[in-house]
C-alpha angles and dihedrals in degrees: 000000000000129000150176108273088214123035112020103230096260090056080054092058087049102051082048099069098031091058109036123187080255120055118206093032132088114260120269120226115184116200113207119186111236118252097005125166085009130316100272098054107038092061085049084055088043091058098040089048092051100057092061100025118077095224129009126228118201118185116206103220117238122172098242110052113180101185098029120101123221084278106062091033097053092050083048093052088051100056093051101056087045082054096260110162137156084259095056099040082052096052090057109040079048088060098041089045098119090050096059108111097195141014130300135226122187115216111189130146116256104258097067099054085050089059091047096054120255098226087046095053094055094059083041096053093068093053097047100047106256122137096192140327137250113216118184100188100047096095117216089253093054096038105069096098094045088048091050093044087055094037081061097041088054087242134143114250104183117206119216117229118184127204090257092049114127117246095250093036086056084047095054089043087049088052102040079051129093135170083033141314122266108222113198104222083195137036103234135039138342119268087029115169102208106061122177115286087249118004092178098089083060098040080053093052094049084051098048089056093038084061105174084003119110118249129207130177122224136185132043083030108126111134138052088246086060087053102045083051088064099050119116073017101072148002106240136345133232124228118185117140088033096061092044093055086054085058092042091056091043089247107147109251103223093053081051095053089038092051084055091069122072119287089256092057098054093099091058113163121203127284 
């Protein structure tokens, strides 16, 4: 197993967000589903998302999706049934690999990693790109050897902290997370449209247990308004639905990602 000789690839998730293509601005992660609209053009869209977001999300579609919104689940359904699997998303980001222009995260429920093989994913994680996975349904009590097993691959492995989670619950998360920590602005599912009159008192409690760990907000997040309200909160901001929805309209997605920085950003160049 090869790896970086500097940074390990979750400290490359980190700097990424730290230091975003736009100072001054939080982090954009942009969350694509695998395989949507069909395999072929959503690495084309992989490749084209990553030159201009600071870190790339890509969602391997499964059929039961506990923490995804309609929106999410109707772009996975639709790569199924396309032939979208982990197998496959893997083929082509491996051979794209050269193209990517940041980092990349992997966010799959549990029980297809399980089918691929877990010691198998981390040397094929190298290969394919990715620098660490998100996985919501793998709770904190379940997750220790998959977070050790990251924590030696030099890997990411993002916890997950919603809004009702318990202060020492959120420390042990902080601490069980690496690359950054994902803080729910809602309870419920991603692309929500009702989020909490003011989800800030909560993104400042998941920074103040992240301490030097980077921290990034995810669901309800779809406009650069949205963005510029987070910064001095937290590090970086997910946009997933959002960002489907941009596809689903045949808008071009990194016009769509590029539209989400400040006006005086639009023009980014690459790391």
């Amino acid at each position: 197993m090869t790896r970086p000789t500097t940074l390990t690839p979750a400290e490359a998730v980190s700097r990424a967000i730290r230091t975003p293509r736009h100072a001054g601005a939080p982090a954009v992660v942009a969350f694509l589903t695998g395989g949507f609209p069909d395999l072929d053009t959503f690495v084309e869209h992989a490749v084209a998302v990553s030159q201009v977001a600071d870190v790339l999300e890509v969602g391997v579609p499964f059929r039961d999706p506990m923490a995804d919104g309609v929106t999410i689940q109707r772009a996975s359904h639709t790569a199924l049934d396309r032939g979208a699997s982990l197998a496959r998303i893997l083929e082509r980001l491996r051979a794209r690999r050269g193209e990517l222009g940041c980092p990349l995260l992997l966010m799959s429920y549990l029980n297809p990693l399980l089918a691929r093989g877990l010691e198998r994913l981390h040397d094929e994680a190298f290969a394919c790109g990715i620098h660490g996975f998100i996985v919501p349904d793998l709770c904190l009590e379940e997750a220790e050897e998959q977070v050790a097993r990251c924590r030696e691959a030099g890997l990411a492995f993002v916890q997950l902290a919603a809004p009702a989670t318990p202060d020492a619950r959120l420390a042990r998360l902080c601490d069980a997370s690496s690359g950054f920590v994902y803080a729910v602005t809602m309870n419920g599912t991603t692309g929500g449209a009702h989020a909490p009159a003011d989800p800030l008192p909560h993104l400042r409690r998941v920074k103040r247990h992240a301490g030097a760990l980077p921290v990034c907000a995810g669901f309800g997040i779809s406009t650069a308004d949205d963005i510029a309200g987070l910064q001095g909160v937290v590090d970086g901001a997910i946009v997933g639905s959002a960002l489907i929805r941009a596809i689903e309209a045949g808008q071009d997605p990194a016009d769509f990602v590029r539209a989400l920085r400040p006006a005086a950003s639009r023009q980014e160049t690459s790391r």
